[in-house]
C-alpha positions as CSV (number, residue, x, y, z in Angstrom):
1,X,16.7,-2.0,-9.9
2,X,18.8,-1.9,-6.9
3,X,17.5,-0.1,-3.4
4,X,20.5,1.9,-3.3
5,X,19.8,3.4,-7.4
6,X,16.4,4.1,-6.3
7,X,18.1,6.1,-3.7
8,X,20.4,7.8,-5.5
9,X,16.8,8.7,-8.2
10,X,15.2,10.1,-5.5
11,X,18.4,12.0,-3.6
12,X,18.8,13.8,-7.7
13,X,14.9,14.6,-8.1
14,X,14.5,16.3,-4.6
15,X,18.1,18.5,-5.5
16,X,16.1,19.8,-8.7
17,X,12.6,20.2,-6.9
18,X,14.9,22.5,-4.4
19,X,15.4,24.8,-7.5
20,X,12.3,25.9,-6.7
21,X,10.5,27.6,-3.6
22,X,10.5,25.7,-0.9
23,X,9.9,25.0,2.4
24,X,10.4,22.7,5.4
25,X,7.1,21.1,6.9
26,X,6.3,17.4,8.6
27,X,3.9,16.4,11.4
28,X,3.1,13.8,13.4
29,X,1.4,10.2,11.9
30,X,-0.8,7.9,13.5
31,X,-3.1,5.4,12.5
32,X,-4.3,1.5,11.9
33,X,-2.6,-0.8,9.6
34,X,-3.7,-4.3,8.1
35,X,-0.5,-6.3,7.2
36,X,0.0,-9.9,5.9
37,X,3.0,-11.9,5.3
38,X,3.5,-13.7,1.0
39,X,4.9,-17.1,2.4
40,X,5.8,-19.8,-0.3
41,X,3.7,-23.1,0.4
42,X,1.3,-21.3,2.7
43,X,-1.7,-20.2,0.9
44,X,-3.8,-19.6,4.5
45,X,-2.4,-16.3,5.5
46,X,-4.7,-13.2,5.9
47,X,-4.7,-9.6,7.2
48,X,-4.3,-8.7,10.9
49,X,-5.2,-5.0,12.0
50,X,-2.4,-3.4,14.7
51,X,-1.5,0.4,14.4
52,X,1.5,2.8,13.5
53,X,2.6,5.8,14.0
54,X,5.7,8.3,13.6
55,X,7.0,11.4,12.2
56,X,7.6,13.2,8.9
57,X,9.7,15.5,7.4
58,X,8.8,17.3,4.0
59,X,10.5,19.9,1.8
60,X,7.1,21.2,0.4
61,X,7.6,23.1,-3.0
62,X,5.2,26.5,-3.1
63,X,5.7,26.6,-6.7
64,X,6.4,23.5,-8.2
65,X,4.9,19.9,-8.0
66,X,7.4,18.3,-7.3
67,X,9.0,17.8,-3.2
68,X,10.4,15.2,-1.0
69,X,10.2,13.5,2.4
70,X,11.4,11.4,5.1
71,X,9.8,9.1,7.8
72,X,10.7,7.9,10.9
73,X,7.9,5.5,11.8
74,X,7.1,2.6,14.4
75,X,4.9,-0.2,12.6
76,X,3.6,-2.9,14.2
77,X,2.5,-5.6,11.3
78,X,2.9,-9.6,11.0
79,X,0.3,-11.5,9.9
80,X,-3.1,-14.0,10.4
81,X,-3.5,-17.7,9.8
82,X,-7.0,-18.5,8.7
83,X,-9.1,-20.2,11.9
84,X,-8.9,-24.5,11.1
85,X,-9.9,-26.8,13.1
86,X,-6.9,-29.2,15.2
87,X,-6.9,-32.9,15.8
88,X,-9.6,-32.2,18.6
89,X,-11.5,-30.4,16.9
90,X,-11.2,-27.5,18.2
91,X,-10.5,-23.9,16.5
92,X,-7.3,-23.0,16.3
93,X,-5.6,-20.0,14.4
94,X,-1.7,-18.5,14.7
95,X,-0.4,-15.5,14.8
96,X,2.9,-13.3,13.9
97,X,3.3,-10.1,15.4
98,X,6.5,-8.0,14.5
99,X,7.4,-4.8,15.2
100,X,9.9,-2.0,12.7
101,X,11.4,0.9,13.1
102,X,10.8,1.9,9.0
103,X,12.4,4.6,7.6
104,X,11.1,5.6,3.6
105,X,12.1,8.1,1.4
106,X,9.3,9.6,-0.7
107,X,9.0,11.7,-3.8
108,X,5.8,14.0,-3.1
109,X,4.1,14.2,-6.9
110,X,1.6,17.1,-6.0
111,X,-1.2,16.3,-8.5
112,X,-2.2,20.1,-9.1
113,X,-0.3,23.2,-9.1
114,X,-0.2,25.2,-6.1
115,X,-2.4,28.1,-5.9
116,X,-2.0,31.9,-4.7
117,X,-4.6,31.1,-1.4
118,X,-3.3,27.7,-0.9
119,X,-2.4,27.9,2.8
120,X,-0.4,24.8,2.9
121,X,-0.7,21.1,1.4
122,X,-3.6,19.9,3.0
123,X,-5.5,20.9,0.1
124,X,-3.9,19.3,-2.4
125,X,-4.0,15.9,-3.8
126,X,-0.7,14.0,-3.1
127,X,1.4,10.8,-4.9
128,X,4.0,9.9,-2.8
129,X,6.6,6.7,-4.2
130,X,9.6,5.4,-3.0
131,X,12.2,2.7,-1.2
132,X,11.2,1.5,2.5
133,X,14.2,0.3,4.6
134,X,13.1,-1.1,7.8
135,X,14.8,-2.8,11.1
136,X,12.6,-5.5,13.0
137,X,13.3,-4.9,16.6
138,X,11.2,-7.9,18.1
139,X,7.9,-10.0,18.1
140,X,5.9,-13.0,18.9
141,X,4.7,-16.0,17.7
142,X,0.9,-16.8,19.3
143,X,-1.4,-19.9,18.6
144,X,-4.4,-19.2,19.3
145,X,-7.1,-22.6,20.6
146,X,-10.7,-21.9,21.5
147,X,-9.9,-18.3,22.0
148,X,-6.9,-19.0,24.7
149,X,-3.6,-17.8,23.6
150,X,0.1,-18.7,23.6
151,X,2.8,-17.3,22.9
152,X,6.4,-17.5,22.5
153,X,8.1,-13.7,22.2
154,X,10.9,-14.3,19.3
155,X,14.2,-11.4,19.1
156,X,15.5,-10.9,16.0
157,X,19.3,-11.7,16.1
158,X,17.7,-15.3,17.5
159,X,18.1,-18.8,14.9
160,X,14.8,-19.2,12.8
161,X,13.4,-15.9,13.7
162,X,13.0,-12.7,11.7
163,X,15.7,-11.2,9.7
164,X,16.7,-7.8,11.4
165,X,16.9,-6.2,7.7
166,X,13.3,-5.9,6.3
167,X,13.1,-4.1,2.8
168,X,10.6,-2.5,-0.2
169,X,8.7,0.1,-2.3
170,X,6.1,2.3,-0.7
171,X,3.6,4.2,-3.0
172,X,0.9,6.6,-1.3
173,X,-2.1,8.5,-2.1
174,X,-3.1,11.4,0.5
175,X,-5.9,14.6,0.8
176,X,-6.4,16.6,3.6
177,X,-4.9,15.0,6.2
178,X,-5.5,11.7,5.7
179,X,-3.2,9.0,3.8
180,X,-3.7,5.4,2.7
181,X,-0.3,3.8,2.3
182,X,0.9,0.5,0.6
183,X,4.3,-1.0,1.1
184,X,5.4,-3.7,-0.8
185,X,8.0,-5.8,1.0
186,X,10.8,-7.4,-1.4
187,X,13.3,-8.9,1.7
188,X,12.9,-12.4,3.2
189,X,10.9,-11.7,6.9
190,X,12.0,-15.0,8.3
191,X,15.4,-16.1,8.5
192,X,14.7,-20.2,7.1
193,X,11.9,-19.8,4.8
194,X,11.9,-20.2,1.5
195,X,10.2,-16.8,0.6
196,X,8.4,-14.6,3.2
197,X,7.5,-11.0,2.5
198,X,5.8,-8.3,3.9
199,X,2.7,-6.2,2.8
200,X,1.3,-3.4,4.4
201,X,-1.6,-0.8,4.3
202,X,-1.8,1.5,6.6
203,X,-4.6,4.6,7.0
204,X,-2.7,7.3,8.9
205,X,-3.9,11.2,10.0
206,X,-1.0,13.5,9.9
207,X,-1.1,16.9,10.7
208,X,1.0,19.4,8.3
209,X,3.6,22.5,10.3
């Protein structure tokens, strides 16, 4: 299925959740994420650990279970080689750091009804699913030997660097104010590989308005 039908899903299930009493909430995100880059023929990637943060904006159903969001958030991902050894014998790893402005759109699945001395959402047991459209606004590229670094800062409109268009599905599970978050990237990140793709957690605190 297309990212724009997914949309369009999304854009009809909030205007029937705003049959219902609503509201207008958000807050502010922050936290670590541990990203890695899917890169056919390289089997030696792992997770790096950089942070995120950004804003939300929710319509928050007091009756249903059913609302919607919108994020605004600065990721910074990329991914890990495994540490190797080079022709001296020395350990050697590389790195690629990016950095996104990533915008998803989320339908918030409360998992329990509200009740009469719910305050706000906090309390409640969230699922939130949806498309993730993202613009890559920079990076690097560091090789690491013996713990001294290089590195080579890469733009995105540059040949063999990352694709400025970075796309996928997010799917979320949050309590209180805390949220573990999974995106699934489905767009090439690189601009001459075969098949690069991003994939993301992230642990983020949010606080609810």
């Amino acid at each position: 299925m297309k990212c724009k039908n997914i949309y369009l899903i999304l854009l009809f299930l909030s205007f029937i959740a705003s049959s219902f009493a609503q509201h207008l909430g958000g807050g502010l995100m922050l936290g670590p994420t541990f990203s890695t880059m899917k890169i056919s023929g390289n089997d030696s990637t792992t997770f790096r650990t950089d942070f995120t943060g950004g804003v939300r904006i929710a319509l928050i159903p007091e009756r249903s279970i059913i609302g919607g969001e919108i994020d605004v958030i600065y990721s910074r991902q990329g991914t890990s080689s495994k540490k190797g050894l080079d022709e001296s014998n020395n350990s050697i790893r590389y790195l690629e750091k990016s950095h996104y402005i990533n915008v998803p759109l989320l339908l918030n699945i409360y998992l329990r009804k509200w009740n009469e001395d719910d305050e706000d959402e906090s309390m409640i047991p969230r699922l939130r699913i949806g498309p993730q459209i993202g613009l890559c606004i920079g990076g690097k590229e560091v090789k690491e030997v013996k713990g001294r670094k290089k590195q080579q800062y890469i733009t995105p409109w540059e040949l063999g660097s990352f694709n400025r268009l970075d796309y996928g599905l997010t799917a979320a599970l949050s309590y209180w104010f805390i949220e573990v978050r999974y995106t699934f990237g489905l767009a090439n990140v690189f601009k001459e590989n075969e098949k690069s793709t991003n994939h993301v957690i992230s642990v983020t605190w949010s606080d609810i308005w």
